[in-house]
Each structure stands twice: as structure tokens, then as C-alpha cells.
ROSE-430192 format. One record per residue (C-alpha): residue number from 1; x negated, y, z negated; residue in three letters; chain. Coordinates in nm, 3 decimals, always signed. Each point is the difference from the previous one (the first is absolute). Last residue first. Example, Ala and Ser with C-alpha at 12.3 -4.5 7.8 and 13.67 -1.06 7.14 Angstrom:
residues 2
REC_k_px_py_pz_r_c
REC_2_-1.367_-0.106_-0.714_SER_A
REC_1_+0.137_-0.344_-0.066_ALA_A
//
This chain:
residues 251
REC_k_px_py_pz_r_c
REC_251_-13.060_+12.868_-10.985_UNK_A
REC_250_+0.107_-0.110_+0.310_UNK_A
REC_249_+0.326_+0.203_+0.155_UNK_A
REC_248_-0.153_+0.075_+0.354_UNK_A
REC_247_-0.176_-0.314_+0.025_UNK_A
REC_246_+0.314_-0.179_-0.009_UNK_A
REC_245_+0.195_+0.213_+0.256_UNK_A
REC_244_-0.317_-0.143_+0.218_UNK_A
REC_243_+0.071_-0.336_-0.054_UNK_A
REC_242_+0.417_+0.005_+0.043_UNK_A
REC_241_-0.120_+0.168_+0.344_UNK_A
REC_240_-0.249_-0.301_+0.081_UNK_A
REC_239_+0.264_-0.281_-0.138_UNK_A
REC_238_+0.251_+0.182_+0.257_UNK_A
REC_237_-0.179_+0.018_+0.312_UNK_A
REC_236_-0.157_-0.337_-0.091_UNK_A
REC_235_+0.328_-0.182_-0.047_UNK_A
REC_234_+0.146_+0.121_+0.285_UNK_A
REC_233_+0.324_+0.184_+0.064_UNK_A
REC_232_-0.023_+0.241_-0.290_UNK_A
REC_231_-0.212_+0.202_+0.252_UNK_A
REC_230_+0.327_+0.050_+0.215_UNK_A
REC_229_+0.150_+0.181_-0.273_UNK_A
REC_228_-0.113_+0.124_-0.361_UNK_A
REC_227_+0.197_+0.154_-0.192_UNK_A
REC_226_-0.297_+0.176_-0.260_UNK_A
REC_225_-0.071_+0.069_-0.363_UNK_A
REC_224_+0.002_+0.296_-0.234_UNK_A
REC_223_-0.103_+0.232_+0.268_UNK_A
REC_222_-0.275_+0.255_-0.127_UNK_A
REC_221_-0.146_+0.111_-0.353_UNK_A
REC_220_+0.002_-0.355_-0.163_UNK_A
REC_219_-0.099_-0.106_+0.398_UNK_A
REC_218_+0.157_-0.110_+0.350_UNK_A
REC_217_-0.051_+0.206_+0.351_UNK_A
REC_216_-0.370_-0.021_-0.024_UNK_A
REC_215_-0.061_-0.348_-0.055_UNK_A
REC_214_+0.310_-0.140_+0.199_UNK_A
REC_213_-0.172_+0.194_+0.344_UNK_A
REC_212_-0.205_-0.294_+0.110_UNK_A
REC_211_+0.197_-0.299_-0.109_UNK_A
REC_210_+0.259_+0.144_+0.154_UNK_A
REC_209_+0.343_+0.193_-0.085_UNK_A
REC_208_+0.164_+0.102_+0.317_UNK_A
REC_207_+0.306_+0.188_-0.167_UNK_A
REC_206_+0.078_-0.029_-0.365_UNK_A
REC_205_-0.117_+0.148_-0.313_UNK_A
REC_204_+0.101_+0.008_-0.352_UNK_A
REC_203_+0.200_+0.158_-0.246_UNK_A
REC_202_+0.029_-0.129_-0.366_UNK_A
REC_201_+0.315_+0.089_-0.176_UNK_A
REC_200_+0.043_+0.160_-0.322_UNK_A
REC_199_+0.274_+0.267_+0.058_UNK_A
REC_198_+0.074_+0.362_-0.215_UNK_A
REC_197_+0.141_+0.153_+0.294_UNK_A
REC_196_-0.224_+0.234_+0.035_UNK_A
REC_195_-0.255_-0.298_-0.017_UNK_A
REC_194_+0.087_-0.197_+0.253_UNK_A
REC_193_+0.034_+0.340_+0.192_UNK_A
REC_192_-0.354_+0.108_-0.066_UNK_A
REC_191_-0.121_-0.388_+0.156_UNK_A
REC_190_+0.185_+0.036_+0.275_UNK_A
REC_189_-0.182_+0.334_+0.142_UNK_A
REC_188_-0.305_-0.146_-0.136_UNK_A
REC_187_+0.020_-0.309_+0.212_UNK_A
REC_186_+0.106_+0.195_+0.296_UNK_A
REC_185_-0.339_+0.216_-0.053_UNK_A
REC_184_-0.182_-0.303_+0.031_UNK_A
REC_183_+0.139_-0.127_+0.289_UNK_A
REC_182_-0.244_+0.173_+0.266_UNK_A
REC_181_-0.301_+0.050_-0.216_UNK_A
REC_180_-0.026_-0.356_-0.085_UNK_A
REC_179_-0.071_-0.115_+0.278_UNK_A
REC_178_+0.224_-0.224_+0.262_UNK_A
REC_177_-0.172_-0.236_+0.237_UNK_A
REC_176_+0.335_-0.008_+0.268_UNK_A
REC_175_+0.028_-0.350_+0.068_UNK_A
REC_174_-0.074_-0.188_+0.356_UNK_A
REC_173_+0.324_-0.169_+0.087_UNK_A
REC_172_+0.362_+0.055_-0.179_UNK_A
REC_171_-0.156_+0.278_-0.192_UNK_A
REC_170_+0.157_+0.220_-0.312_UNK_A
REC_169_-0.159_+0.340_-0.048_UNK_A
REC_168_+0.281_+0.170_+0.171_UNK_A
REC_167_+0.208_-0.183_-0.224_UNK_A
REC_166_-0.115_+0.172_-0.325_UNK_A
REC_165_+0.021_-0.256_-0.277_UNK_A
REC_164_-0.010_+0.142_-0.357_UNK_A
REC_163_+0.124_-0.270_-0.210_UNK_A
REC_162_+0.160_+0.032_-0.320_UNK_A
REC_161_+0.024_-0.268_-0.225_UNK_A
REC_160_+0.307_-0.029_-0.264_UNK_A
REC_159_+0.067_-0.059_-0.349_UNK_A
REC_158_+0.350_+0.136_-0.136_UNK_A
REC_157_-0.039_+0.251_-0.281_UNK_A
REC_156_+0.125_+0.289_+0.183_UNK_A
REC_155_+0.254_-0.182_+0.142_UNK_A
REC_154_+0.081_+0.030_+0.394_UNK_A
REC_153_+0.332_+0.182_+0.085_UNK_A
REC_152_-0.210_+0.296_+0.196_UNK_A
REC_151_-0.329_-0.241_+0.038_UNK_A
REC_150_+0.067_-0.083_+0.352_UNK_A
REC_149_+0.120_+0.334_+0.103_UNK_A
REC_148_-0.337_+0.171_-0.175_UNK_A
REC_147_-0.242_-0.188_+0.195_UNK_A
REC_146_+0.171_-0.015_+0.311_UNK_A
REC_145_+0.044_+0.388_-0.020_UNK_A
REC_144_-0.342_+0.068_-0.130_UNK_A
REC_143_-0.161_-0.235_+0.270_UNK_A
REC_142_+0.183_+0.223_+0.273_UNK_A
REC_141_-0.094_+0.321_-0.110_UNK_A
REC_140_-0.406_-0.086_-0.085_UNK_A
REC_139_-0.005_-0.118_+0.393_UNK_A
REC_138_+0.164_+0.267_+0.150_UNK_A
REC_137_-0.266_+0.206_+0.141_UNK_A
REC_136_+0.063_-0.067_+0.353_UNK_A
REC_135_-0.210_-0.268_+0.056_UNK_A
REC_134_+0.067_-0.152_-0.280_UNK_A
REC_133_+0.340_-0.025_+0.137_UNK_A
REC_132_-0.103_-0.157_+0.303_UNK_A
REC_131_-0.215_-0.223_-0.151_UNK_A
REC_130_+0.247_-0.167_-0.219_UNK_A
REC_129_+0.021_+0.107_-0.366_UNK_A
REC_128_-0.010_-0.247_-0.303_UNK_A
REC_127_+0.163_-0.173_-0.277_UNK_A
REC_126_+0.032_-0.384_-0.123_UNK_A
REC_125_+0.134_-0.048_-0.317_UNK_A
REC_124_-0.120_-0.355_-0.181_UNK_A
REC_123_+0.287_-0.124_-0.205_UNK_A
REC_122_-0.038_-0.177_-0.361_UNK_A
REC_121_+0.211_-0.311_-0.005_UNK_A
REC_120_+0.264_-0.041_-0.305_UNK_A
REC_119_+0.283_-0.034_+0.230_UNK_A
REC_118_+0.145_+0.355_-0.119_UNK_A
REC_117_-0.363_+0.118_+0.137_UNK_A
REC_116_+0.017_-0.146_+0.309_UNK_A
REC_115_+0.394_+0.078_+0.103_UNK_A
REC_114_-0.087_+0.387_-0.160_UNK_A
REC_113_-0.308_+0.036_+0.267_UNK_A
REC_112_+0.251_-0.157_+0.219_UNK_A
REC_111_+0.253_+0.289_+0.017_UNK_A
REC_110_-0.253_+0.278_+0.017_UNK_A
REC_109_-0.160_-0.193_+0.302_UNK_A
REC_108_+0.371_+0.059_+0.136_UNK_A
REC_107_-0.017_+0.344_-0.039_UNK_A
REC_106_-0.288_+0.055_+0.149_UNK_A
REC_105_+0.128_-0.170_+0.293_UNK_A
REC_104_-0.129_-0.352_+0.149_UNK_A
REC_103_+0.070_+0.008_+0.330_UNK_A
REC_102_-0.164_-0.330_+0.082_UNK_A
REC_101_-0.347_+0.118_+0.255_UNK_A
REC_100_-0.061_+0.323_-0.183_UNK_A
REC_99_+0.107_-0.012_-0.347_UNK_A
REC_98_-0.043_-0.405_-0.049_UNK_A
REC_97_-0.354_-0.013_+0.175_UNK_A
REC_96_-0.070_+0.318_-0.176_UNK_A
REC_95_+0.012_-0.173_-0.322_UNK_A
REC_94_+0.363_+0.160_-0.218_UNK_A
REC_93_-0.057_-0.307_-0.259_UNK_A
REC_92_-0.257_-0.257_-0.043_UNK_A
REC_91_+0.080_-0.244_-0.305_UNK_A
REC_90_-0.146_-0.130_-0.300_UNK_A
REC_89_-0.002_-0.245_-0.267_UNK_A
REC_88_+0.149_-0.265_+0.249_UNK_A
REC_87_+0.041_-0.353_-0.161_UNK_A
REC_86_+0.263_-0.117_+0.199_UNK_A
REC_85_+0.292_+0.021_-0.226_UNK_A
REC_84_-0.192_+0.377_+0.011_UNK_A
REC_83_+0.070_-0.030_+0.360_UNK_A
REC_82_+0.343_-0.154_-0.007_UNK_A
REC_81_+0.122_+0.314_-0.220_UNK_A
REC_80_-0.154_+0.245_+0.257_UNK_A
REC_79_+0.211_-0.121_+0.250_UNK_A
REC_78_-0.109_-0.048_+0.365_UNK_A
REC_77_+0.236_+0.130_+0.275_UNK_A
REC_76_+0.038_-0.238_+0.321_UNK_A
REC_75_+0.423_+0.019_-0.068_UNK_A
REC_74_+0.071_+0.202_-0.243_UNK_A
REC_73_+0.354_-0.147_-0.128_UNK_A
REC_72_-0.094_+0.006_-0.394_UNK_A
REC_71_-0.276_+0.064_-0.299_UNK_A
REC_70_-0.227_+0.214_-0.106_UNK_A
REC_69_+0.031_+0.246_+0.192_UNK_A
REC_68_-0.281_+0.240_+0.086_UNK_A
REC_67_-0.170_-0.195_+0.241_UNK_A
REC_66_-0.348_-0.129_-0.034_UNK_A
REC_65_-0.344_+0.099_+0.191_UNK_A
REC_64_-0.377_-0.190_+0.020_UNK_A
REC_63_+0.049_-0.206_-0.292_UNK_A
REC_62_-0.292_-0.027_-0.319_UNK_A
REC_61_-0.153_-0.325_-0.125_UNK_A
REC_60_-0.263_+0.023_-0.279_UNK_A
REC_59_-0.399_-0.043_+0.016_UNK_A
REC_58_-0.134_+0.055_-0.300_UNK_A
REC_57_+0.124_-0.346_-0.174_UNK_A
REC_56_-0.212_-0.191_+0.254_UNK_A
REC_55_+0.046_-0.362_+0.069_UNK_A
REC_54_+0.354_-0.008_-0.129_UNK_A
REC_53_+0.081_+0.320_+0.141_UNK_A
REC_52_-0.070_-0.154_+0.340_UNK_A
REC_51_+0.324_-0.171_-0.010_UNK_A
REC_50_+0.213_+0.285_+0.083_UNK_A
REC_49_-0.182_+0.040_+0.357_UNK_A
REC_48_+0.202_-0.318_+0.086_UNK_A
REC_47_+0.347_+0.148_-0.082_UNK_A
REC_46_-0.056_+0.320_+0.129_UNK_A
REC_45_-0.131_-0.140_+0.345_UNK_A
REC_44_+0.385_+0.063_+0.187_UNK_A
REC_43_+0.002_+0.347_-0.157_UNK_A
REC_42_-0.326_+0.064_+0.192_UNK_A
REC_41_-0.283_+0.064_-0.246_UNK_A
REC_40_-0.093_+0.260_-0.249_UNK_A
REC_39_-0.285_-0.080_-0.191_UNK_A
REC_38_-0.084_+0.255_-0.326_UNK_A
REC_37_-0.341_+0.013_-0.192_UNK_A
REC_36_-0.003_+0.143_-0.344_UNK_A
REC_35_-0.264_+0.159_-0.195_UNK_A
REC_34_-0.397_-0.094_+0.091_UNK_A
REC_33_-0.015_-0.345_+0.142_UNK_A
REC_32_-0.267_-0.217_-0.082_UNK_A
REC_31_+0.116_-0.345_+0.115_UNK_A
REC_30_+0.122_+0.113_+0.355_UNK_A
REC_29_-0.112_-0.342_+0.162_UNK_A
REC_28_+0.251_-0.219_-0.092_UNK_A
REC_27_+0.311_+0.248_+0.041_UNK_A
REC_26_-0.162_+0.132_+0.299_UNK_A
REC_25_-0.021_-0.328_+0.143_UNK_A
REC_24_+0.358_-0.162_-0.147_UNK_A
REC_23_+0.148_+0.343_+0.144_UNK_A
REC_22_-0.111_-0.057_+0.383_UNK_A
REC_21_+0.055_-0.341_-0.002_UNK_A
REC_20_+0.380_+0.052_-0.096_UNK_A
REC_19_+0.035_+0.302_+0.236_UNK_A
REC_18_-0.110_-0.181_+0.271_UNK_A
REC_17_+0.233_-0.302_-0.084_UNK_A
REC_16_+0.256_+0.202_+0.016_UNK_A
REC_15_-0.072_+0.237_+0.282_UNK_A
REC_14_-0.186_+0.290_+0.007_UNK_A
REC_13_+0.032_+0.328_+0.111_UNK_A
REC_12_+0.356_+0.115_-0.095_UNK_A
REC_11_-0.106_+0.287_-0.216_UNK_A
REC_10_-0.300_-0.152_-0.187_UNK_A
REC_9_-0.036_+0.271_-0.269_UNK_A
REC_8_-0.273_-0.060_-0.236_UNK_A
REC_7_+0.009_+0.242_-0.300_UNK_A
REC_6_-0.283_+0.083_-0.176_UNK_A
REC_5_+0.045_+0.148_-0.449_UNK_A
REC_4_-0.224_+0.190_-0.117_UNK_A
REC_3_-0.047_+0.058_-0.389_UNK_A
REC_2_+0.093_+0.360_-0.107_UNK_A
REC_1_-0.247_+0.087_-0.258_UNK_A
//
């Protein structure tokens, strides 16, 4: 059985010294963790989120985006070989934040998926349909071509996560309670093509994750795990949906 694996991403939330509280607390108090937890900070908090692996070997370090150089005259870029120096295992790439707000093409999410994995960091593929094209019907279209662009020139035998993360489900105030019914068949859909193409990867879910709505979203026959936004912003949000995903996997 697939072992889950939560993702905190912290998109440019919290300060430095925020973001060091915040992941010495959940660190300390996440003692009975069930698979593998993830924090993604602000680049700037990298450094100080590193040290919480010391307290808590389950919680590892992860980066919000990278470019797909390695190295050279990039000015503001971020490259993946100074976030594994870093102690990155993995990294966010193609999050609708990036498509929609920075441009991000699939083409160039292609480009960093290799940049992660050549860096020996596992990348975390973000893919989902706006409203408007769910709207009209185009939501299983869309995902397909992200998903299969990105993976085109991606090794078979490569690890990486795949997160289903439909933006019309994403909330900048009071989140969209998603059910299972509306992203399962999206999960499916993914899931069949994983396996066409003879790929292990676990997909999970993104996109107003709660502690509410985590319990029915995640499971061995659901979601394999969860991105979780704004409620990996407190410790309580985050402990209580890390808690639940627990009781879902007791034996």
C-alpha cells in the first residue's frame, strides 16, 4: 500500500522567522506521522526549515519552483543544484501560481521536471483545469495535455508525485469544500495513463484541502496524499490534517 505522503506549501506567506517557528512546532509535535510529510517554505526560509530534519527525520525540506538550468546568467532564477546543496528532496513544478500568474509553459515545466530529477530531487507535477474550461467540458483535455507534455522526455523509472490541483477549486479567501465526487474522476483519468505508460507515481490532491474535507479526498483507494495550502499555515490546521490522514491508514 501506497503510503501518503502531505505537502505544505507556504507560497510566500511567511517570513523567516515565521517559517522557522512554524516547522520546529510541527516538527516537534508531528511524532506519529504516517508516510512522509513535506514543508515548502519561501526560498529565503530554506535554510532554516532545513534544520528541522534533525528533530524529526519525517519531515524533509521541499522548494516551491526551480529553473531549469543549472547553472549561469539567470538573474532571480533558483537552481535546482543549490536546492539539493540545500537539502531539498523535492520540488513544486508547473503550480498554477507559476502557469497562470509567471507564464510558466508546459513546455517549460517539461524542462524543470528533467532540472529536478537530474539534481537528484524528486519533482511534484502540478496539473489542473481552470473554471472556465471546466466549464466547458475541457477539463479531462487540458490535464491530459499537461500531464503528458511534462512527462514526454521524463524517464520511466524516474520517481515523481503527481498532483491533481484544479484551480477553480483553489481559494484566495473562503475555500471551495471540495468532495470527492468532483475530482475523483480526474484522479482516475491520471491514474490509467500512469499506468499506460507503464509509470509508478503516486497522484494526489490539491486545491482547498482542509481539515474537514482531507478524510474523504485522501485514502489506499483515493488520493495518495495532499498539497496542502493556506491550512499548512498554522500549526493546528496542519497537525489536525496530518491526524486525520493517520486514522485513515491505522491498522
Amino acid at each position: 500500500m501506497q503510503e501518503p505522503i502531505i505537502i505544505a506549501n507556504w507560497k510566500m506567506q511567511l517570513g523567516i522567522a515565521e517559517s522557522q517557528e512554524l516547522a520546529k512546532q510541527i516538527a516537534s509535535e508531528a511524532t506519529d506521522v504516517v508516510g512522509t510529510v513535506v514543508l515548502c517554505p519561501t526560498f529565503a526560509a530554506l535554510s532554516v526549515v532545513a534544520e528541522v530534519e534533525a528533530i524529526n527525520s519525517q519531515i524533509l525540506l521541499g522548494a516551491q519552483d526551480c529553473y531549469f538550468e543549472t547553472k549561469g546568467t539567470f538573474t532571480s532564477a533558483t537552481s535546482p543544484a543549490v536546492l539539493a546543496e540545500l537539502g531539498c528532496k523535492y520540488v513544486i513544478v508547473g503550480h498554477s501560481d507559476r502557469r497562470y500568474l509567471f507564464g510558466d509553459t508546459n513546455d517549460v515545466i517539461q524542462k524543470k521536471m528533467r532540472a529536478v530529477a537530474l539534481n537528484g530531487m524528486t519533482p511534484v507535477l502540478c496539473v489542473g483545469e481552470t473554471a472556465e474550461e471546466r466549464k466547458q467540458g475541457q477539463s479531462e483535455d487540458v490535464v491530459m495535455e499537461q500531464l503528458k507534455t511534462a512527462l514526454a522526455d521524463f524517464p520511466v523509472d524516474q520517481p515523481c508525485i503527481i498532483t491533481y490541483e484544479p484551480v477553480w477549486a483553489i481559494s484566495h479567501g473562503t475555500p471551495h469544500v471540495v468532495i470527492k465526487e468532483e475530482v475523483e474522476p480526474l484522479r482516475v483519468l491520471i491514474a490509467a495513463y500512469l499506468r499506460e505508460t507503464n509509470r509508478v507515481a503516486p497522484v494526489i490532491y490539491g486545491g482547498s484541502v482542509v481539515v474537514d474535507n482531507v478524510q474523504s479526498l485522501v485514502g489506499p483507494s483515493a488520493f495518495a496524499g495532499a498539497l496542502v495550502g493556506g491550512a499548512s499555515l498554522t500549526a493546528k490546521d496542519f497537525l489536525g490534517i496530518l491526524a486525520n490522514v493517520r486514522k485513515l491508514y491505522a491498522v
